[in-house]
C-alpha positions in Angstrom: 398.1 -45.7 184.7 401.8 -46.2 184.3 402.9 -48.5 186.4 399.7 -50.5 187.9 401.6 -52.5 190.5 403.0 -49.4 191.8 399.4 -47.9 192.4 398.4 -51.4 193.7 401.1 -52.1 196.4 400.5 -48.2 197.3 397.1 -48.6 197.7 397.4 -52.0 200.1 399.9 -50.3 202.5 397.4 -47.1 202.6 394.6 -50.4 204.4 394.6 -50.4 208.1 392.9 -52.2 209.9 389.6 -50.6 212.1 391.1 -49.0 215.4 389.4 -51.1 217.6 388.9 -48.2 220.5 386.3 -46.9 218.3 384.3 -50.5 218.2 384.3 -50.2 222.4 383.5 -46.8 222.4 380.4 -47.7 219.8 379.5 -51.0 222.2 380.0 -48.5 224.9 377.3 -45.9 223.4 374.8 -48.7 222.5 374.4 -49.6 226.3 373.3 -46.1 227.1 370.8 -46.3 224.1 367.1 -46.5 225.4 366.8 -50.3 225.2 367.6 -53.8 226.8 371.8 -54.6 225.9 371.9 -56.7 222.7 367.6 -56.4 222.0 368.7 -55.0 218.4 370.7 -57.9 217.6 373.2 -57.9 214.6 371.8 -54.5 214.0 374.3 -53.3 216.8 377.4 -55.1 215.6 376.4 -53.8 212.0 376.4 -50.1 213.4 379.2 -50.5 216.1 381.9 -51.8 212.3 380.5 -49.1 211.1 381.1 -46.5 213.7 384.8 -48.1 213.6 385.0 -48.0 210.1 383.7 -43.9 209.7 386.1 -43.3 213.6 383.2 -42.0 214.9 380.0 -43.2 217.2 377.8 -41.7 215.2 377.6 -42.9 211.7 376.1 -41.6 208.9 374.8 -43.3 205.4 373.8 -40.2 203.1 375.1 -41.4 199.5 374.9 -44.7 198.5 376.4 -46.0 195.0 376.2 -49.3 193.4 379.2 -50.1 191.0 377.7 -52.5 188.3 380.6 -54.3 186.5 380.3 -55.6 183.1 382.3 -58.5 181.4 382.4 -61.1 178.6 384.5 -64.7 179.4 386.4 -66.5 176.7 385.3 -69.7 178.7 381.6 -69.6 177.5 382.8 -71.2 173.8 383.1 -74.1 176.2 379.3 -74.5 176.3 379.5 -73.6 180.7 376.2 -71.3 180.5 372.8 -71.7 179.6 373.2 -68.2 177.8 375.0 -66.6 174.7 377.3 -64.0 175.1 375.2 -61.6 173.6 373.5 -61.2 176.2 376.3 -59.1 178.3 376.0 -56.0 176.3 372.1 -56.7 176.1 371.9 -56.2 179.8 374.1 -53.4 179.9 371.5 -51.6 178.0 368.5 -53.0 180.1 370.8 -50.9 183.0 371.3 -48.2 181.3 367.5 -47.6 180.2 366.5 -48.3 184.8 365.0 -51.9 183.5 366.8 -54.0 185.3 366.4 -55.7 189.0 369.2 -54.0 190.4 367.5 -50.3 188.8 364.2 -51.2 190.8 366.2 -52.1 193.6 368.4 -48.8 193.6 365.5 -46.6 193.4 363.5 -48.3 196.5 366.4 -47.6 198.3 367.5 -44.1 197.1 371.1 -46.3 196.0 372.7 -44.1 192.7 373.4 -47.5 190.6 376.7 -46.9 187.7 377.4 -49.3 185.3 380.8 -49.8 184.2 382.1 -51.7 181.0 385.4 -54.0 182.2 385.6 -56.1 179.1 382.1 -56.5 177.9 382.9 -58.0 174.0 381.0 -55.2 171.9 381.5 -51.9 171.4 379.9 -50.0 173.8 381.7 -47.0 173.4 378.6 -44.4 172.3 376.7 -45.7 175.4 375.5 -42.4 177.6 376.1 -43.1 181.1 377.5 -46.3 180.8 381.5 -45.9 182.5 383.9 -46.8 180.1 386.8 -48.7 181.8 386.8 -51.7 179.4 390.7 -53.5 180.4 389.7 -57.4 177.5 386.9 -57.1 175.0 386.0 -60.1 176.9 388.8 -62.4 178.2 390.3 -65.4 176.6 389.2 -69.2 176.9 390.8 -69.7 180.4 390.2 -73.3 179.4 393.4 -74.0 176.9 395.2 -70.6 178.5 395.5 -67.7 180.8 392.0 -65.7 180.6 394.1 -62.4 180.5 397.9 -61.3 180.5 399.4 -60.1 184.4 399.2 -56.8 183.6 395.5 -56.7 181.8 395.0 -58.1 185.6 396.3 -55.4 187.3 394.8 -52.7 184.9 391.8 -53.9 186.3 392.1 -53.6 190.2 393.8 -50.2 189.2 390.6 -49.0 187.3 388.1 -50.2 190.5 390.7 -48.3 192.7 390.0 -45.5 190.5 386.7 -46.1 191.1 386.4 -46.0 194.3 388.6 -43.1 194.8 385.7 -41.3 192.3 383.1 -42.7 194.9 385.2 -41.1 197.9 386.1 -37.6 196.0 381.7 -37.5 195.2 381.3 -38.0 198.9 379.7 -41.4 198.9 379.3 -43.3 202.4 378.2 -46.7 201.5 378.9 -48.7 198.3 378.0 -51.6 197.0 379.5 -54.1 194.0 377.5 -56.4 191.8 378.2 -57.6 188.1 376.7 -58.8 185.0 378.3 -61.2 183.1 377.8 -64.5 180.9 380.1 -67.1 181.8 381.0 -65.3 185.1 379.9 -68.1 187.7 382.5 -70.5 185.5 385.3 -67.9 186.4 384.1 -67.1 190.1 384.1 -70.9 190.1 387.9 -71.5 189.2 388.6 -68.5 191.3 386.9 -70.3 194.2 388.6 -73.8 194.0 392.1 -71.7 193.9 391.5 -69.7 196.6 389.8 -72.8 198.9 392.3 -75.1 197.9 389.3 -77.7 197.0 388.0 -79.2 193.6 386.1 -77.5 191.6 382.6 -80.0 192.2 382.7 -78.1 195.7 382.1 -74.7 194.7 380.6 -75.5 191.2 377.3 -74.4 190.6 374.2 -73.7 187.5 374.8 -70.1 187.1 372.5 -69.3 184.8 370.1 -72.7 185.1 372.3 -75.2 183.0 371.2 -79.1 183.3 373.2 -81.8 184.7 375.0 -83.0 181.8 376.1 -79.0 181.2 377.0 -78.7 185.0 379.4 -81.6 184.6 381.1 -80.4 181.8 381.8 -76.5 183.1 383.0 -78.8 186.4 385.5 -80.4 183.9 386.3 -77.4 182.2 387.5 -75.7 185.2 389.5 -78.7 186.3 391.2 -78.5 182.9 391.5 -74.7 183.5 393.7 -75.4 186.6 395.6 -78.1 185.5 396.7 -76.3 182.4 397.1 -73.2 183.8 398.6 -73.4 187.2 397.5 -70.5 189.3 399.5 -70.0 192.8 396.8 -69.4 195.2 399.1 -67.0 197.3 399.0 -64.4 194.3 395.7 -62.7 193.9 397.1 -61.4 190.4 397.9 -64.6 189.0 395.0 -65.9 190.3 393.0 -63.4 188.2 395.5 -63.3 185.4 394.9 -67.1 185.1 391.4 -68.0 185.8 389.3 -64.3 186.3 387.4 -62.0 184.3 387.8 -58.7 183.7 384.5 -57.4 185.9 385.6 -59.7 189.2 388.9 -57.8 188.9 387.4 -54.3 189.0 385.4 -55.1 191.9 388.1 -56.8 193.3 389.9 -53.2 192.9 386.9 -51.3 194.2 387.4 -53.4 197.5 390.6 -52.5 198.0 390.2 -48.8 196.9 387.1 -48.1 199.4 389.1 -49.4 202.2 391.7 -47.3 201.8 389.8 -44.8 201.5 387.9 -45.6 204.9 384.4 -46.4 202.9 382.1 -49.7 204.1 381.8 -52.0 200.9 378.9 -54.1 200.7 379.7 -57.1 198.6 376.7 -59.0 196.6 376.4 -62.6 195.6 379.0 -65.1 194.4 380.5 -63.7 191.9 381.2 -60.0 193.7 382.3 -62.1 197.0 385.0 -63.4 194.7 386.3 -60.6 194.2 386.2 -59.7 197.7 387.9 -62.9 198.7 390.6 -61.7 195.8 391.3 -58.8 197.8 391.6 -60.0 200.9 394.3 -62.1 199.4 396.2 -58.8 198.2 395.7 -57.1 202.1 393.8 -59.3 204.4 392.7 -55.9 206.5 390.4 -55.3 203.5 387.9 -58.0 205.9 387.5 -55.3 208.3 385.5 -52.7 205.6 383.5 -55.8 204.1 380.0 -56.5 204.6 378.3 -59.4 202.9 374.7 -58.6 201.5 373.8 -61.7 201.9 374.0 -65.4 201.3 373.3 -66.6 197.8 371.8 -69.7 196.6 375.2 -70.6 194.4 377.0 -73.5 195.1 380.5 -72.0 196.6 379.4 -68.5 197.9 379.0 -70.0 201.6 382.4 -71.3 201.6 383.7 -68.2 200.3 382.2 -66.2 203.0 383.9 -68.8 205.8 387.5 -67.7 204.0 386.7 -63.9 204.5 384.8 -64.1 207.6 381.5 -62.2 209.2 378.4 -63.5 208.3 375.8 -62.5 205.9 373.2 -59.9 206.2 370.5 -61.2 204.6 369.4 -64.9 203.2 366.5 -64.5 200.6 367.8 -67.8 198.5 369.1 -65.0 195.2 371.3 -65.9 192.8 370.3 -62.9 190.2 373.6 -60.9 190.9 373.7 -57.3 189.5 374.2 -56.0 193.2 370.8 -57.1 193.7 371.3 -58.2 197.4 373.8 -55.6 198.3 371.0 -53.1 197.2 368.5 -54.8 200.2 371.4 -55.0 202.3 372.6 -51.3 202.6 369.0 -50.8 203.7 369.8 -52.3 206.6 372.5 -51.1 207.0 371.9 -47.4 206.8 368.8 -48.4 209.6 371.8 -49.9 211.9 373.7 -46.6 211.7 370.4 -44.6 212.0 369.9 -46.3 215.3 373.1 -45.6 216.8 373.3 -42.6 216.0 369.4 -40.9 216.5 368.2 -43.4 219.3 368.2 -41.4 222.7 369.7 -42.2 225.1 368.5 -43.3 229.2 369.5 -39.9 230.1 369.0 -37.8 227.2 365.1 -39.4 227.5 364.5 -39.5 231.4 363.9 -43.3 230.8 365.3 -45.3 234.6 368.7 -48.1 233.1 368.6 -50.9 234.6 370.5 -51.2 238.0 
């Protein structure tokens, strides 16, 4: 890509918000549906966005695609996880081969699950299958400088644009963002305490399991992040630039992309919410094509989901990540649209509505 700011500003004018005739007429069909008003509960607000979302009152979920985004983080040389490095491009290949909880996952739920290499620090390039969109073989230690330059920033929402464009152009209906990535919860962290304008303590938490006297260091390490690095917490790009990783960046790309492109995203855990939050910042009416898949156990994600609004679909106390609860989410999901959409209605069934 040329000129990535060109392609990004483009793409955030292309985001309207839902036409909100289409939500009445969906509230409208689900009175005439053969069953007391409101009985299905947030399964009827689930399928009225998405009726708004697809323009039509009867939507459809046929493909579903998980985008798995890889990265390594400079920050880990800090001593923030309870893992080495090593084990990004491990994991990667645990995808690849269908080992993974997000594989099992995919294939309960007939979800196509692609894994993409952001800025994984290894050569991945012989990997069959894997997408090869690597922006930083990993980023830099955001700790004593920026984690990545402003435009390795906005190569990476340009290459999740892409990506969602691909998902559109394969004629995908529902997808989904989750990550892998060592060191990630330190970024989605910093991130976090930008965006919500609070200290880091608040939206700090173990990632990967580390014990107190580790959990208090990656809280000082992101303190020190901020302080030396100054992000402007108006500036989704800077914000990324200063503090991010290359993965939360693509995803944060992917958000934009599927909205403009009129496709529901499903947002997973902390770390993918991040990036959702990111966007938001770039074109706030990216809120209206957002679900989250549910509520994570991580320190921060709640808050997070207050900034962008709507509330979870599920709460299963996961912190995994990988897309793992978007996966269970788009389940229910493609049920809410299933019931709009195939339920019959008073007339259709002969059944007396209530007077």
């Amino acid at each position: 890509m040329d000129n990535p700011a060109s392609l990004i500003t483009q793409v955030c004018r292309q985001i309207e918000p839902v036409d909100q005739a289409w939500l009445s007429a969906a509230r409208e069909r689900q009175l005439t549906l053969t069953k007391p008003p409101g009985s299905l509960g947030r399964l009827e607000e689930i399928g009225n966005r998405l009726a708004a979302i697809q323009r039509t009152v009867t939507p459809v979920v046929t493909k579903k695609r998980i985008y798995v985004v890889a990265g390594d983080h400079g920050v880990t040389s800090e001593g923030v996880s309870a893992y080495p490095r090593e084990v990004t491009p491990q994991m990667v290949d645990n995808f690849l081969r269908g080992g993974a909880a997000i594989n099992v996952l995919g294939r309960a739920g007939g979800i196509e699950v692609r894994i993409v290499d952001a800025g994984v620090d290894a050569d991945l390039s012989n990997r069959i299958g894997l997408i090869h969109s690597k922006v930083v073989r990993g980023t830099a230690n955001f700790a004593v400088g920026p984690a990545m330059t402003r435009g390795e920033a906005e190569t990476c929402f340009t290459a999740g644009i892409e990506l969602a464009q691909a998902a559109a152009n394969d004629g995908i209906s529902l997808l989904g963002i989750g990550e892998m990535g060592i060191g990630n919860t330190t970024a989605a962290s910093a991130i976090s305490s930008v965006l919500l304008k609070c200290d880091p303590e608040a939206v700090t938490g173990r990632g990967t399991g580390v014990d107190d006297k580790a959990l208090t260091n990656k809280i000082a390490v992101i303190r020190r992040a901020i302080e030396i690095n100054r992000p402007d917490s108006s500036d989704g790009t800077d914000i990324l630039a200063k503090v991010g990783g290359a993965e939360i960046g693509v995803m944060t790309g992917i958000a934009l992309g599927a909205a403009a492109n009129h496709l529901p995203v499903v947002a997973d855990g902390f770390i993918s919410t991040t990036a959702a939050a990111l966007a938001v910042t770039l074109q706030p009416n990216v809120r209206d094509y957002l679900f989250h898949g549910h509520r994570s156990a991580e320190r921060g994600h709640t808050a997070l989901i207050e900034f962008i609004g709507e509330e979870p679909l599920l709460n299963l106390s996961m912190r995994l990540g990988e897309g793992t609860g978007a996966a269970l989410a788009m389940n229910v999901i493609e049920a809410a649209a299933r019931l709009l959409s195939e339920m019959a209605t008073f007339a259709d069934a002969g059944v007396t509505n209530k007077e």
